[in-house]
ROVEX-62502 format. One record per residue: residue in one letter; x, y, z of N, C-alpha, C, O in turn. Coordinates in steps of 0.1 Angstrom, whole numbers, plus 5000, padded with zeros to 4 digits. Layout:
BEGIN
AXYZXYZXYZXYZ/...
***
This chain:
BEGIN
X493010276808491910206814491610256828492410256837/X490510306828490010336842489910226855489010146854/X490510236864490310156876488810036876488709916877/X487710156874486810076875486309956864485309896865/X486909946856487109876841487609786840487509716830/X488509766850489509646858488709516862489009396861/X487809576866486909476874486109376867485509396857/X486109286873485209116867483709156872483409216882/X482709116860481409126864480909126879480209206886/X481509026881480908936898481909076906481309156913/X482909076903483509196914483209326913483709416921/X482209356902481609446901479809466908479309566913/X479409366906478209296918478309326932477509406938/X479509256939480209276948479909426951479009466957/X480809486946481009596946480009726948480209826955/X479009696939478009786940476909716956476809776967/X476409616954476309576968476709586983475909556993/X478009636985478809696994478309796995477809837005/X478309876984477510016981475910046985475410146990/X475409946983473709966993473709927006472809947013/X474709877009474809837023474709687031474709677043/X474609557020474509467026475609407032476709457027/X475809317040477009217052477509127037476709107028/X478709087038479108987036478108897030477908877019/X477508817043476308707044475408737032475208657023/X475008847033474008917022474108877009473508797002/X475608977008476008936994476508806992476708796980/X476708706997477208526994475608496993475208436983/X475008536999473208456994473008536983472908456973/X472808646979472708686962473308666956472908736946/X474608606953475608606948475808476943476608446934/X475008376952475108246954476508156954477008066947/X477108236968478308206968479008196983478208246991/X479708166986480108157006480408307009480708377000/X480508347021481108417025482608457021482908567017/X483708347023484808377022485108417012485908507010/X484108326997484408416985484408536985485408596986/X483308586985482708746988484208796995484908866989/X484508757007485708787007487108866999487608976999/X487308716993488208686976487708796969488408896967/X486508776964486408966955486609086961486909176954/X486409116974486109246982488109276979488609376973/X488609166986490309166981490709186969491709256966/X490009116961490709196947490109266943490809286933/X488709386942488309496943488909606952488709726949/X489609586959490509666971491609676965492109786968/X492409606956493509636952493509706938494309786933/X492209636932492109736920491909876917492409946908/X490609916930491010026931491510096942491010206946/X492210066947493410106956492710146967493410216974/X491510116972490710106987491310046998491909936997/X491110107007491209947019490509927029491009877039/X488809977026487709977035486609937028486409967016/X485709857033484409897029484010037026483510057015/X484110137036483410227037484210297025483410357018/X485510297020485910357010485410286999484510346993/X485710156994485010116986483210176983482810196972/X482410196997481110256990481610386987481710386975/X481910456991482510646986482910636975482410706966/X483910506970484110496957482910526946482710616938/X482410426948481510386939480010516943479110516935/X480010576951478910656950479510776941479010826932/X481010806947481410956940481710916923482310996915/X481110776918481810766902480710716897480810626889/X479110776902478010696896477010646905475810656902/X477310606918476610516923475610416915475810306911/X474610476915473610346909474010326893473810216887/X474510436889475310446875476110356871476110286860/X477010366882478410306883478310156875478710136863/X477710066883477309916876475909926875475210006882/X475409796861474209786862474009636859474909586851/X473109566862473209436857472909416842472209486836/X473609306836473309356819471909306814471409346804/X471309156824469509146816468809236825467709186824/X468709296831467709356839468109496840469109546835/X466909566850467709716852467909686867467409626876/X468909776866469609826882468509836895467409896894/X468809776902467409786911467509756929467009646931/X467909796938468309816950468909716953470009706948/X468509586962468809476967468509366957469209266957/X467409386948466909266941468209216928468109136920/X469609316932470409296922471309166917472509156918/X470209036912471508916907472008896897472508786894/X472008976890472508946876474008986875474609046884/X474608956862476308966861476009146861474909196860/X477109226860477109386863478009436852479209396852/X477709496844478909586836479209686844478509736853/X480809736836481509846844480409996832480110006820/X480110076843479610236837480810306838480910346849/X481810336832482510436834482310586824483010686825/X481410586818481110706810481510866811481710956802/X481610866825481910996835483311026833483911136835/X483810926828485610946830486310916817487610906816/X485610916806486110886791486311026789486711066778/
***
């Protein structure tokens, strides 16, 4: 199982999110959820795959897909307007 495969929809959201660049605050308002959560996933996204930055977390996720990487599953992938739950893309690595 690949690292990124590990991850729960929402910590995959998260995740790609970090990756365009929004705050915390950002992602708890699209996310519809507090700050501290957003938190809670960023922490267990950091340990799954073994990051311990934001800034690594986006490198992650750009060098394995970026927009690839997750996509929301009713809608298409789409910059900020992203609320929907997220599947893992790992295609690159099978």
């Amino acid at each position: 199982m690949q690292p990124c495969e590990r991850l729960t929809a929402k910590e995959t959201q998260v995740a790609m999110l970090v990756w365009e660049g929004l705050t915390n605050r950002e992602i708890a308002r699209i996310v519809g959820t507090t700050e501290q959560v957003v938190k809670n996933y960023l922490r267990n996204v950091f340990d799954k795959l073994g990051v311990w930055t934001r800034l690594e977390l986006a490198l992650f996720v750009a060098n394995h897909g970026g927009s690839r990487w997750g996509h929301p599953l009713s809608e298409p992938c789409g910059g900020r307007a992203l609320t929907g739950d997220c599947a893992v893309v790992c295609s690159t690595q099978r």
